[in-house]
C-alpha positions in Angstrom: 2.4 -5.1 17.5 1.1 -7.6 19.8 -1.3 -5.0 21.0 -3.5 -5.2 18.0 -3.4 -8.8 17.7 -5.4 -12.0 19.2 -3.9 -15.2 19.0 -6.0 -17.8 20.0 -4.1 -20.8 21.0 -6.8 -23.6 21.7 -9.0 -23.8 18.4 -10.8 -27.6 18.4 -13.1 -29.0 17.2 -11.2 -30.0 13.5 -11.3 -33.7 11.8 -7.6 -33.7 10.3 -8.6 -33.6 6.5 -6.9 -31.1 4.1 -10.8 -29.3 3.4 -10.5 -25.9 3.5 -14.9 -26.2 4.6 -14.8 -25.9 8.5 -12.4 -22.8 8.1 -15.2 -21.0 5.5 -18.2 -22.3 6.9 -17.8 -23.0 11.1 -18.8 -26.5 10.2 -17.6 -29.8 10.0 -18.1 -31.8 6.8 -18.6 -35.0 8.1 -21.7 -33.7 10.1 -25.1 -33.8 8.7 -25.9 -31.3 6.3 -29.4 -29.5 4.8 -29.8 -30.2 1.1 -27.1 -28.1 -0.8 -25.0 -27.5 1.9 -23.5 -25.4 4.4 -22.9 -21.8 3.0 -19.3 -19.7 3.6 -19.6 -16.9 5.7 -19.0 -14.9 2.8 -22.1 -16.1 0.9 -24.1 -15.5 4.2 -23.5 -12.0 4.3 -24.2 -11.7 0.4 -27.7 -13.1 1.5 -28.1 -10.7 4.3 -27.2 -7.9 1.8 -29.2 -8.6 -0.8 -32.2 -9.4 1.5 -32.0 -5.7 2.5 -32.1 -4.3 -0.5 -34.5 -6.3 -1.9 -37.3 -5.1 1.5 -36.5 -1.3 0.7 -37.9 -1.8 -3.1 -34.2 -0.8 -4.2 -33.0 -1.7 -7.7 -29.4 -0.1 -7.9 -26.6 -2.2 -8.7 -23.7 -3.0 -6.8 -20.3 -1.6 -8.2 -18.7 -4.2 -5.9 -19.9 -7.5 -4.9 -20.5 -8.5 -1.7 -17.9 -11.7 -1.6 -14.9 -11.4 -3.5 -12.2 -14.7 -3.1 -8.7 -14.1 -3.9 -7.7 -17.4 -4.2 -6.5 -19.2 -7.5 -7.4 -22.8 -8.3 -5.6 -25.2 -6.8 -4.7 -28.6 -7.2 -5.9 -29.9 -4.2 -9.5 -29.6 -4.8 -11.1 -29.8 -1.3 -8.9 -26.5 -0.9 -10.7 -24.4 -3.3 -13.2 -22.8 -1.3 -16.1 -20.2 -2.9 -19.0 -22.8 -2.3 -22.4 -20.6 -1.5 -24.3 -24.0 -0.2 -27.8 -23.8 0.1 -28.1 -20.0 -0.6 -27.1 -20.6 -4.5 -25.4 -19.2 -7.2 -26.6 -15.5 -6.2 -24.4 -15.6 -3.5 -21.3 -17.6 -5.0 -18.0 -15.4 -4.5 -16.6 -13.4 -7.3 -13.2 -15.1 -7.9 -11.1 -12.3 -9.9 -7.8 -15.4 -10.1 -10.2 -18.5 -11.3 -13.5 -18.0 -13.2 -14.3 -14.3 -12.8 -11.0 -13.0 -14.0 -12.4 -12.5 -17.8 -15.3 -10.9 -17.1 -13.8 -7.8 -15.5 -14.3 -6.4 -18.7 -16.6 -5.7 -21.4 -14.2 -6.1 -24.7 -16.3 -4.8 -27.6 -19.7 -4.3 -25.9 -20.7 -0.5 -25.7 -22.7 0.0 -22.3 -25.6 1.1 -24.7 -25.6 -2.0 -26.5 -25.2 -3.5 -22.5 -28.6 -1.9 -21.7 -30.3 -3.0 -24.1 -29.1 -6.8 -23.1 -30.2 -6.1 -19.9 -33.6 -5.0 -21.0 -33.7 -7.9 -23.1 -32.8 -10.2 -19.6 -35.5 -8.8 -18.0 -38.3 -9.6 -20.2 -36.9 -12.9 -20.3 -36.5 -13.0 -16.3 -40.3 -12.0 -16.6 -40.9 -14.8 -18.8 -38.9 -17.6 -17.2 -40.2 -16.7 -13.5 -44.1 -17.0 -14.5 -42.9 -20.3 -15.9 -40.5 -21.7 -13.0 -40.8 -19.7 -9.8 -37.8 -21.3 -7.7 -35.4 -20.4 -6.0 -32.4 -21.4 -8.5 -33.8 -18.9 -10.9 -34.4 -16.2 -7.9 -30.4 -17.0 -7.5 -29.7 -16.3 -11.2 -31.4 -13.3 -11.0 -29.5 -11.6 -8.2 -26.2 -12.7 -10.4 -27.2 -11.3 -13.0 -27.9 -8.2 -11.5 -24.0 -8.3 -9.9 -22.7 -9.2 -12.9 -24.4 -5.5 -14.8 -23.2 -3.8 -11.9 -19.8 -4.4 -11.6 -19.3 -4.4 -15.2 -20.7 -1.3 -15.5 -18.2 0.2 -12.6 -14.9 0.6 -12.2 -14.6 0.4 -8.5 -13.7 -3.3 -8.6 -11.1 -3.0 -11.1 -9.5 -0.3 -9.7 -9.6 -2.1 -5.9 -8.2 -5.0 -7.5 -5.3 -3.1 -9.1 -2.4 -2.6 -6.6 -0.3 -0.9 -8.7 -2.2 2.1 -7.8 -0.5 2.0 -4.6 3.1 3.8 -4.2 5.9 1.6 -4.1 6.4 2.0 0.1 2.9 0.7 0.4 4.0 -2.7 -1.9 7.0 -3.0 -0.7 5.5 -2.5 3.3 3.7 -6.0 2.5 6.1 -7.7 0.8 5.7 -10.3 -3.2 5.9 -13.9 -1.5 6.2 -15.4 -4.8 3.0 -16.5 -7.6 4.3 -19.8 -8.1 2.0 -22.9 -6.5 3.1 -24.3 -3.5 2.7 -28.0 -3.7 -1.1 -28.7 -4.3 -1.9 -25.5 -2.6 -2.0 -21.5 -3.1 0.9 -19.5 -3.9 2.1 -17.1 -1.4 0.8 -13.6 -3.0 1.5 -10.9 -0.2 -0.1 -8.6 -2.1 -3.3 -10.5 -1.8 -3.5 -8.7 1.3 -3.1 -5.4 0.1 -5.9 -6.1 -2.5 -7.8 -7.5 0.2 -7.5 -3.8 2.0 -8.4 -2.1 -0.9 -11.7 -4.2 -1.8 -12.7 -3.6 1.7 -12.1 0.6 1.3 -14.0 -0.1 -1.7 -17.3 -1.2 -0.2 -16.7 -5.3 -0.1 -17.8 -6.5 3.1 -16.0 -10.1 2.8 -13.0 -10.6 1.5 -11.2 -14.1 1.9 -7.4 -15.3 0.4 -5.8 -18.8 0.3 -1.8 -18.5 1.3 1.2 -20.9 0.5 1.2 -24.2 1.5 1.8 -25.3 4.9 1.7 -29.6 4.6 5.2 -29.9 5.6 5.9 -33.9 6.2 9.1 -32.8 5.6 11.6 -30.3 5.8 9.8 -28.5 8.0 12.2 -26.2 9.6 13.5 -25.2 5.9 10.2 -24.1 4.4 9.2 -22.3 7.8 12.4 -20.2 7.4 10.8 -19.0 3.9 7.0 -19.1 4.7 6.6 -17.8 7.7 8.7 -14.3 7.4 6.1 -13.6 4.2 3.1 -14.3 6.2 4.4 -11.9 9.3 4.6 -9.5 6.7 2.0 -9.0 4.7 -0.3 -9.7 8.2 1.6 -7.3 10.1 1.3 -4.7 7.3 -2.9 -5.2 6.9 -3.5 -5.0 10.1 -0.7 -1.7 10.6 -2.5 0.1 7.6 -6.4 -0.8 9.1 -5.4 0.9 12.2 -3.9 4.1 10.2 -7.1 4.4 8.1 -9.7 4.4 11.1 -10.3 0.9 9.9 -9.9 -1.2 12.8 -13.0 -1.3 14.3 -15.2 -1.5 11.3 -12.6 -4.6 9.6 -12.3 -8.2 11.3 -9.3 -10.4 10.0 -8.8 -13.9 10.9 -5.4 -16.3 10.0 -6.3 -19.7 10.3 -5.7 -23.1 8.8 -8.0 -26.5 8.7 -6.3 -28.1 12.0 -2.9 -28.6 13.8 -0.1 -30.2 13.0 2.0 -32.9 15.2 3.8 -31.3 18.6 6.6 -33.9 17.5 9.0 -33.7 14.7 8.9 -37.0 12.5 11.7 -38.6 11.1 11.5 -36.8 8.2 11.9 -33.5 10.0 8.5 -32.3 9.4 5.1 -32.4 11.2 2.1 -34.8 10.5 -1.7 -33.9 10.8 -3.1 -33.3 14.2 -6.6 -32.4 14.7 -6.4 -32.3 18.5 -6.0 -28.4 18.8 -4.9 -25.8 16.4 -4.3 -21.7 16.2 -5.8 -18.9 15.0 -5.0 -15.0 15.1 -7.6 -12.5 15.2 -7.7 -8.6 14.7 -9.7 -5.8 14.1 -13.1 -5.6 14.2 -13.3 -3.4 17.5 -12.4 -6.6 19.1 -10.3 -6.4 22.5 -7.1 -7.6 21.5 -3.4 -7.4 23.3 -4.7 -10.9 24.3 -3.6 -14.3 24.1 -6.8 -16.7 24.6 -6.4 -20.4 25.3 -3.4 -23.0 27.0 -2.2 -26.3 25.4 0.0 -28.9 27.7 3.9 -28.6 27.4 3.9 -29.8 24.5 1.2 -28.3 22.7 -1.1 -31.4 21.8 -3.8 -30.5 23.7 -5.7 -27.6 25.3 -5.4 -27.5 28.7 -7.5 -24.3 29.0 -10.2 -22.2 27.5 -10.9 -24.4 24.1 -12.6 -22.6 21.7 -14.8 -24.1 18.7 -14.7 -22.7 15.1 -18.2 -21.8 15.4 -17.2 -19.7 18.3 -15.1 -17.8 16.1 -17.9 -17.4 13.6 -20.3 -16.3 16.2 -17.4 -13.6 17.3 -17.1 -12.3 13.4 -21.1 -12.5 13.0 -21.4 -10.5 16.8 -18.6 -8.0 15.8 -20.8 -7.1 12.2 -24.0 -6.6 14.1 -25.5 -9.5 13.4 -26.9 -11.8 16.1 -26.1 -15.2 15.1 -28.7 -17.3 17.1 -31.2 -14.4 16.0 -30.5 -14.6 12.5 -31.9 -17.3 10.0 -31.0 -18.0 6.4 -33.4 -20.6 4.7 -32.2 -24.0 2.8 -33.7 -25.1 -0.5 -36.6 -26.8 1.3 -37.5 -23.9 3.2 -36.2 -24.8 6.6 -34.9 -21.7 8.7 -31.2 -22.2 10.3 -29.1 -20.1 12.6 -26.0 -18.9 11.7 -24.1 -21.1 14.4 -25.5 -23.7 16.7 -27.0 -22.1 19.9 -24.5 -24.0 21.8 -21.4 -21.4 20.7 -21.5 -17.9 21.6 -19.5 -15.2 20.6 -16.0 -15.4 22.1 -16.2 -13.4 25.7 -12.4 -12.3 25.9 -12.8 -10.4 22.8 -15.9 -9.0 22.4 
């Protein structure tokens, strides 16, 4: 199915630190940063969405929210992404495997009794923004208002729920296995499926953390396990986007935080190497069938077409309709900042 795929063999631009911040955000860590931090892409589009529908006047409440992370806690804590930055908590994922999984539901709360909280919330919303008009309370606000929506509906439990699916469907993507790898994620294939579903459901970001792939040792062992499950459960998203119409309206990107070693070590495993890494793309109306990018014989560096992770942000901002050197989301001071710098443009193969 090489068609529908985009490998990108030249990604650059990484510092060799197990962060999973450059793969969410486009940008390196180690670079300056406004005051609270780079925001994920996923809490950028939550700002974009609430922004419009805050200029048409509207005040319904989403069933779904606009950033959903599949990924569990992990050890490692540089890996645990969900980090809105400057754009605060408003725009924070909802993470339905760490903090969010409890409040999928309202245990003894009747949703007239809910109401009447809400009512309740706004007088005090009334209160507290005549007394502190900033921007971590204008955050709060648009959380709260998440929160009564998706409580109130049943669309993100029932996205969530993959038993809903027949038993081909599951099988089609494969289990992987719940149990931590190492420091990192487990490898929960039907993350994926999920992932499918939330979009169907209205979620326009969706992101999942999978397996662990530090592999100082033993490399060729755990490849033989890991790998197969990834194939899978990638192969059977981007299979089922196509058959649902999907495929021009759904992006997907594989990627991890940098490359590892073109030699073996003595160990038999493979050592960081931030000199040039990989990516696969799909979806997203993008013009795939493609392979993008040349490394040396060996693969330790690109010898053709490198591409930057903001690049690849400006492709997935492009392919959304949304011009990222147009664009501007403000810090907490106030200062306006593009999407990407206007040094990287959308990727030219693809688009």
């Amino acid at each position: 199915m090489m068609d529908k795929l985009a490998p990108i063999r030249s990604i650059v631009g990484a510092h060799g630190a197990h962060y999973a911040f450059q793969c969410m955000t486009g940008r390196n860590s180690r670079g300056p940063q406004p005051p609270g931090g780079w925001p994920e892409l996923g809490s950028v589009l939550a700002k974009l969405k609430h922004s419009d529908h805050s200029s048409t006047g509207a005040q319904k409440l989403p069933g779904v929210p606009p950033y959903v992370n599949l990924a569990p806690v992990m050890q490692h804590k540089p890996y645990n992404n969900g980090n809105p930055g400057f754009l605060g908590t408003g725009c924070a994922p909802f993470r339905p495997l760490a903090e969010g999984k409890a409040d999928l539901t309202l245990k003894d709360i009747s949703l007239n009794r809910l109401n009447d909280r809400r009512s309740l919330l706004k007088s005090l919303d009334h209160f507290r923004r005549d007394a502190d008009n900033n921007r971590a309370i204008h955050g709060a606000d648009i959380f709260t208002q998440q929160a009564f929506g998706i409580l109130t509906s049943s669309k993100l439990a029932n996205a969530l729920n993959v038993e809903k699916e027949d038993k081909a469907t599951r099988d089609r993507y494969g289990y992987g296995t719940k149990r931590h790898q190492g420091d990192g994620a487990p490898a929960i294939s039907q993350q994926f499926l999920a992932a499918r579903r939330l979009v169907e459901a209205g979620v326009p970001c969706v992101t999942l953390s999978y397996g662990f792939w530090d592999w100082h040792g033993s490399n060729f062992k755990r490849a033989k396990q890991n790998l197969p499950w990834l194939d899978m459960a990638v192969t059977a998203l981007v299979s089922d986007l196509h058959a649902r119409g999907l495929d021009k309206d759904v992006s997907v990107i594989v990627w991890g935080e940098f490359g590892r070693t073109p030699k073996i070590n003595k160990n038999a495993g493979r050592d960081h190497w931030p000199k040039v890494s990989c990516a696969l793309m799909a979806g997203g109306g993008m013009k795939t069938g493609q392979a993008i990018g040349k490394t040396d014989r060996i693969a330790g560096e690109a010898t053709d077409r490198p591409v930057h992770f903001q690049e690849v942000f400006a492709t997935l901002y492009h392919q959304m309709g949304i011009n990222p050197h147009q664009t501007t989301i403000q810090d907490f001071s106030g200062r306006p900042h593009y999407l990407v710098d206007r040094q990287y443009q959308p990727i030219k193969e693809l688009i």
